[in-house]
NUKOL-382663 format. One record per residue (C-alpha): residue number from 1; residue in three letters; x negated, y negated, z. Coordinates in steps of 0.2 Angstrom, whole numbers. Layout:
<nodes>
+------+-------+-------+-------+-------+
! keti ! fikol !     u !     v !     w !
+------+-------+-------+-------+-------+
!  NUM !   ALA !     X !     Y !     Z !
...
+------+-------+-------+-------+-------+
</nodes>
This chain:
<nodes>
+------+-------+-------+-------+-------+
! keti ! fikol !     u !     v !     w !
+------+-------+-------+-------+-------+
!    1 !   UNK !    54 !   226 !  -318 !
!    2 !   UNK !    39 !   214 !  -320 !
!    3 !   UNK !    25 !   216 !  -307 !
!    4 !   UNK !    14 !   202 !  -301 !
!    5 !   UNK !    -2 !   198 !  -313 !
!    6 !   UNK !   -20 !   201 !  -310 !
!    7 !   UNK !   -30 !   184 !  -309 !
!    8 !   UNK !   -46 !   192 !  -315 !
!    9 !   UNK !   -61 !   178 !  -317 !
!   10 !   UNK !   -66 !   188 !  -334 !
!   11 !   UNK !   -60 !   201 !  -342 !
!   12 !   UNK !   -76 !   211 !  -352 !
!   13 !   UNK !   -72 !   221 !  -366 !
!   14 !   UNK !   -81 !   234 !  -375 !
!   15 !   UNK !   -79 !   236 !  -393 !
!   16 !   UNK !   -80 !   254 !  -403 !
!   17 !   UNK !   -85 !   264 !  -386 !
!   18 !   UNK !   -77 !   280 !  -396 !
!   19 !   UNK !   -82 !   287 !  -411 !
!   20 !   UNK !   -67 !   292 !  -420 !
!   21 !   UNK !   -60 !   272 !  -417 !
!   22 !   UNK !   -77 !   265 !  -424 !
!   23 !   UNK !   -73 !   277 !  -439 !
!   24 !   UNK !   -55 !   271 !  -440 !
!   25 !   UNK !   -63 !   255 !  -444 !
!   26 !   UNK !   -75 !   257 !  -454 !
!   27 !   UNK !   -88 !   253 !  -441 !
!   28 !   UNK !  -103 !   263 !  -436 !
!   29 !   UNK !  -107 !   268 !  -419 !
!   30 !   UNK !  -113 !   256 !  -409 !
!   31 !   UNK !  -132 !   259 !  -401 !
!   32 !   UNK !  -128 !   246 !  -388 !
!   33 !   UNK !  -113 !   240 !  -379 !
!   34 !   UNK !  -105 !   227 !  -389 !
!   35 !   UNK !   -94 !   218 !  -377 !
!   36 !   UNK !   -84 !   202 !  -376 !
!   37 !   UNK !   -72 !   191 !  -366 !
!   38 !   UNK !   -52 !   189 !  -367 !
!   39 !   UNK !   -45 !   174 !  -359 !
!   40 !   UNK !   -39 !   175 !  -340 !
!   41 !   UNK !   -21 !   167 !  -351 !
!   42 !   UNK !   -21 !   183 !  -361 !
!   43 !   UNK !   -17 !   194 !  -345 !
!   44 !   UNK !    -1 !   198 !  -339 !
!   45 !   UNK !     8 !   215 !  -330 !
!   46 !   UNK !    20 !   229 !  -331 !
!   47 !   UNK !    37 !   226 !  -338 !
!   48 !   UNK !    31 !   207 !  -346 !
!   49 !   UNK !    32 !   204 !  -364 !
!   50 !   UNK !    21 !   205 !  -375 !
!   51 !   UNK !    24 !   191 !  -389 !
!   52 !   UNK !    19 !   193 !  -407 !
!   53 !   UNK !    11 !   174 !  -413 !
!   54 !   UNK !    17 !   169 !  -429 !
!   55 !   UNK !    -2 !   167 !  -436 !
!   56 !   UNK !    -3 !   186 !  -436 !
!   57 !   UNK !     8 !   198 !  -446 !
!   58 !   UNK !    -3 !   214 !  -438 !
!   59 !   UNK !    -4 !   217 !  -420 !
!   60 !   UNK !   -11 !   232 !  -415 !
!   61 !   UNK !   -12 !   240 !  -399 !
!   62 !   UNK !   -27 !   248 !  -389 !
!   63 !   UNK !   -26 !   259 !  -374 !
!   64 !   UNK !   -41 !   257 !  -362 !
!   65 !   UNK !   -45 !   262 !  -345 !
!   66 !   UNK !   -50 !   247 !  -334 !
!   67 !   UNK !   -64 !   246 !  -321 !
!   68 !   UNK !   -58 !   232 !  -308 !
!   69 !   UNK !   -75 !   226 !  -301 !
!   70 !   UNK !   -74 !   227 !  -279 !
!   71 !   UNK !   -88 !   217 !  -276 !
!   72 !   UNK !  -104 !   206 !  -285 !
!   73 !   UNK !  -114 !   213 !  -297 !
!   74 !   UNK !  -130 !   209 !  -304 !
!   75 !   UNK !  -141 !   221 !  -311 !
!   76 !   UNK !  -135 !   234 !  -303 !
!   77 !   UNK !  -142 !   253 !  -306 !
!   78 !   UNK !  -131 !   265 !  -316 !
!   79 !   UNK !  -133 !   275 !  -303 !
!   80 !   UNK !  -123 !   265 !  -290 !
!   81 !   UNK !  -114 !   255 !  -305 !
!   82 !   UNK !   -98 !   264 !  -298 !
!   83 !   UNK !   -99 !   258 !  -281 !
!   84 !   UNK !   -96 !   241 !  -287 !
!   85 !   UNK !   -79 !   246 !  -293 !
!   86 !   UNK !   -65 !   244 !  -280 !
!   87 !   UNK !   -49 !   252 !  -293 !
!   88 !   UNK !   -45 !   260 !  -311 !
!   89 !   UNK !   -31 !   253 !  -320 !
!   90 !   UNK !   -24 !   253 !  -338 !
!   91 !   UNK !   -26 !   240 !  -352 !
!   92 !   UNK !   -19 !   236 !  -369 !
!   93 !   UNK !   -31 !   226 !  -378 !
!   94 !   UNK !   -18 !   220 !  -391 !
!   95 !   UNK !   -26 !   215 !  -406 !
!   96 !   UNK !   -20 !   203 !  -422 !
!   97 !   UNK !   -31 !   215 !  -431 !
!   98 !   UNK !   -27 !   206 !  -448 !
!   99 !   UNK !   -39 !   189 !  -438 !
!  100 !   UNK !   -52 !   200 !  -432 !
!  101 !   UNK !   -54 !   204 !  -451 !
!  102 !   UNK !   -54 !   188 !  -456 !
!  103 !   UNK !   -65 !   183 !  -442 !
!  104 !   UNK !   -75 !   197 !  -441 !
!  105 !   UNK !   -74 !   193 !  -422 !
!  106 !   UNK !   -64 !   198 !  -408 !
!  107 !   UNK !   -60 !   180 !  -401 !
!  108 !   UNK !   -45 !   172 !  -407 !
!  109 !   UNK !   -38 !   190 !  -414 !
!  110 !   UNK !   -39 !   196 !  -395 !
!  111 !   UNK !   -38 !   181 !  -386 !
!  112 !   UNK !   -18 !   177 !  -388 !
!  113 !   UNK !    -7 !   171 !  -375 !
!  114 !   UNK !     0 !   189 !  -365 !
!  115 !   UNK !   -15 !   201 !  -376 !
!  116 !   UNK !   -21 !   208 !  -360 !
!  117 !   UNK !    -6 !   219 !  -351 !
!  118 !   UNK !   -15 !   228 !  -336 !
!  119 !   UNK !    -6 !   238 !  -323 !
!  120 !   UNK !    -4 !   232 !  -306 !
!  121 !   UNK !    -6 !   250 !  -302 !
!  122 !   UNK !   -25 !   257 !  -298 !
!  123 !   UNK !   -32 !   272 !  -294 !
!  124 !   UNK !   -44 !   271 !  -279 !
!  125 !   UNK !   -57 !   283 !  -283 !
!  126 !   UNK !   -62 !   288 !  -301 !
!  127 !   UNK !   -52 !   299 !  -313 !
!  128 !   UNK !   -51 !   318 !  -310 !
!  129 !   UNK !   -61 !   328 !  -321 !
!  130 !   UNK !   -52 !   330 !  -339 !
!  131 !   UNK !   -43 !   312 !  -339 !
!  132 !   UNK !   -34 !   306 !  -353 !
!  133 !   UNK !   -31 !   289 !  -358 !
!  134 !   UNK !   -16 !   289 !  -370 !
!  135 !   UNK !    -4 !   276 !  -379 !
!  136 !   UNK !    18 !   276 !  -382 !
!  137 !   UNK !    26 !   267 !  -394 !
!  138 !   UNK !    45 !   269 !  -390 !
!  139 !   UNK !    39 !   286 !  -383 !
!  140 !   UNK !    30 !   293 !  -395 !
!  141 !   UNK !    11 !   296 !  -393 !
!  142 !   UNK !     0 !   288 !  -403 !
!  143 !   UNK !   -17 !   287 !  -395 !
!  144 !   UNK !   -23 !   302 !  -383 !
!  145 !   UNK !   -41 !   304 !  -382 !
!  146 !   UNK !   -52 !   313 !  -366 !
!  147 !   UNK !   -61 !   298 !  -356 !
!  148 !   UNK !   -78 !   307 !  -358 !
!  149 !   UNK !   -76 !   304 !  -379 !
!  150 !   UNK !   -85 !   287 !  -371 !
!  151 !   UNK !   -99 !   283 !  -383 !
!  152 !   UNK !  -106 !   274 !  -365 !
!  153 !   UNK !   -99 !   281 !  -350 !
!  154 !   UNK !   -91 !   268 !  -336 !
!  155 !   UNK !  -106 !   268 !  -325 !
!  156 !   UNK !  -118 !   262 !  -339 !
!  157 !   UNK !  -106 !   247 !  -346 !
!  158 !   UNK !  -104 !   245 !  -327 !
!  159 !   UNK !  -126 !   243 !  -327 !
!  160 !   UNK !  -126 !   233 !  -344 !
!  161 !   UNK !  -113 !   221 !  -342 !
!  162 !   UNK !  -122 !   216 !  -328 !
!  163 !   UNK !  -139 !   213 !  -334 !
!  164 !   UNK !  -131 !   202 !  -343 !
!  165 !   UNK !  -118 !   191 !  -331 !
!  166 !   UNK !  -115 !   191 !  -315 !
!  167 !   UNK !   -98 !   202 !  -310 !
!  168 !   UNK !   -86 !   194 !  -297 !
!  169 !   UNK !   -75 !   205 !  -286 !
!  170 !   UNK !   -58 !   205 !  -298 !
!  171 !   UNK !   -65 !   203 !  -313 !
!  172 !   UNK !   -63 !   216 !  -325 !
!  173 !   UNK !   -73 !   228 !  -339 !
!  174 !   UNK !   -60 !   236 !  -351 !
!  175 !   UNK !   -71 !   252 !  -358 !
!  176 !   UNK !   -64 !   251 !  -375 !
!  177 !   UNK !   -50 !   262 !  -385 !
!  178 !   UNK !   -49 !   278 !  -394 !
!  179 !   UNK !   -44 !   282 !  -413 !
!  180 !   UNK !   -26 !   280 !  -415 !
!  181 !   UNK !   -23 !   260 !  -416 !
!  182 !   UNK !    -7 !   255 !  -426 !
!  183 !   UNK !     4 !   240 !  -428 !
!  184 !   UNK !    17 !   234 !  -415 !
!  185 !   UNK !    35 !   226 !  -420 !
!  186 !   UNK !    45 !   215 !  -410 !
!  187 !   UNK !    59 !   227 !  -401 !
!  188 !   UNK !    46 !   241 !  -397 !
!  189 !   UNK !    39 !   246 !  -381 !
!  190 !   UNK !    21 !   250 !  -378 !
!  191 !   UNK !    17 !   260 !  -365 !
!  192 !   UNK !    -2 !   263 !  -359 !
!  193 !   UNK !    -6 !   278 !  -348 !
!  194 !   UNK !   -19 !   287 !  -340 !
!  195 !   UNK !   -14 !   307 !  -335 !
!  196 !   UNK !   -25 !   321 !  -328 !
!  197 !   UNK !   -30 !   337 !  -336 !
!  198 !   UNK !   -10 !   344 !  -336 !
!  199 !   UNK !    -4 !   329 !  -344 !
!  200 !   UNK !     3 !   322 !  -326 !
!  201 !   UNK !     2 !   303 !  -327 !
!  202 !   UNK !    -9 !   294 !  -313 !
!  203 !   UNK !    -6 !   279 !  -321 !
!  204 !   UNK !     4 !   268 !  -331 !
!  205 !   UNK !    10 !   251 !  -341 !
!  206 !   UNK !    25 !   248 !  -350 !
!  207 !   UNK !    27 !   232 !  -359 !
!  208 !   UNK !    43 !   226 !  -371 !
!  209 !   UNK !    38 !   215 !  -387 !
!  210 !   UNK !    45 !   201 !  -394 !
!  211 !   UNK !    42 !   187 !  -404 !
!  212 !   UNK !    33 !   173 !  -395 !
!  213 !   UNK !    43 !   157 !  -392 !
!  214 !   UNK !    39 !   143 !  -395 !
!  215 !   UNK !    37 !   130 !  -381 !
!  216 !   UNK !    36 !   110 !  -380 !
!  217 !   UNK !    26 !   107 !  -365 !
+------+-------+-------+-------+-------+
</nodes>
């Protein structure tokens, strides 16, 4: 059943926050948040589709925990970055990974029309102790990785991304993915979670795929 969608005014992203998914890439670690921005058109909610665009043939998906921003931030301590965050939710960062090679930048390769599925669900209060973020494929696990396998922890992208831009209350950080990406195909559903140190999920996202159809407007 699809859900009403977020109306974030920016959606941050971090790239290669965990070690093992730099690796996966061929990328080193990053000494510095790299972040960017996906399109408030990208973003959609549980049960919508996500639609493959004919101009990639290799979509991956990313499984991220999400930091919804309660209140302005600019140049905020790390030390009370977190009181700036009003919920926790899951994203997929889906990627036409075969553009961001080409590229060799995230814009267009993440910036696709329903590439940004976050839950309407949010925790309140941060993750327990031991939190997993973790990805399905037609329910097989593909990505499962402890969130303090962080390069940056939350609080610090919180701190950075602000000394950078202003955060407006709904906008959102996605803190980047795990090792684990792989390619999506049209009939599949992805599923994004977030489950506590005895697997119990405290969060999820399910999203179909499909084709995208072409529309006349």
């Amino acid at each position: 059943m699809e859900t009403p969608t977020r109306r974030p005014g920016k959606v941050v992203c971090i790239g290669r926050n965990y070690r093992e998914h730099a690796a996966e890439l061929g990328n080193a670690v990053p000494t510095a948040p790299i972040f960017f921005l996906k399109p408030t058109t990208s973003v959609i909610s549980d049960g919508h589709t996500i639609r493959l665009p004919p101009q990639s043939a290799e979509v991956h998906y990313e499984a991220e925990l999400a930091l919804i921003i309660g209140r302005r931030a600019t140049c905020v301590p790390e030390a009370s970055a977190l009181d700036y965050v009003s919920g926790y939710a899951v994203l997929n960062d889906v990627t036409a990974r075969d553009l961001q090679r080409a590229d060799n930048r995230f814009t267009r390769a993440k910036g696709f029309d329903t590439f940004c599925p976050i839950s309407h669900a949010e925790l309140s209060t941060p993750p327990p102790t031991g939190a997993r973020i973790q990805c399905y494929v037609d329910g097989v696990r593909k990505q499962d990785a402890s969130l303090t396998d962080m390069v940056f922890p939350p609080a610090f992208l919180l701190a950075y991304v602000s000394e950078h831009m202003t955060l407006e209350p709904g906008d959102i950080i996605a803190t980047g993915t795990p090792s684990g990406v792989g390619p999506l195909r049209a009939g599949q559903h992805v599923e994004v979670r977030l489950v506590d140190a005895t697997g119990t999920a405290l969060l999820s996202i399910v999203n179909p795929v499909d084709h995208r159809r072409l529309t006349i407007v």
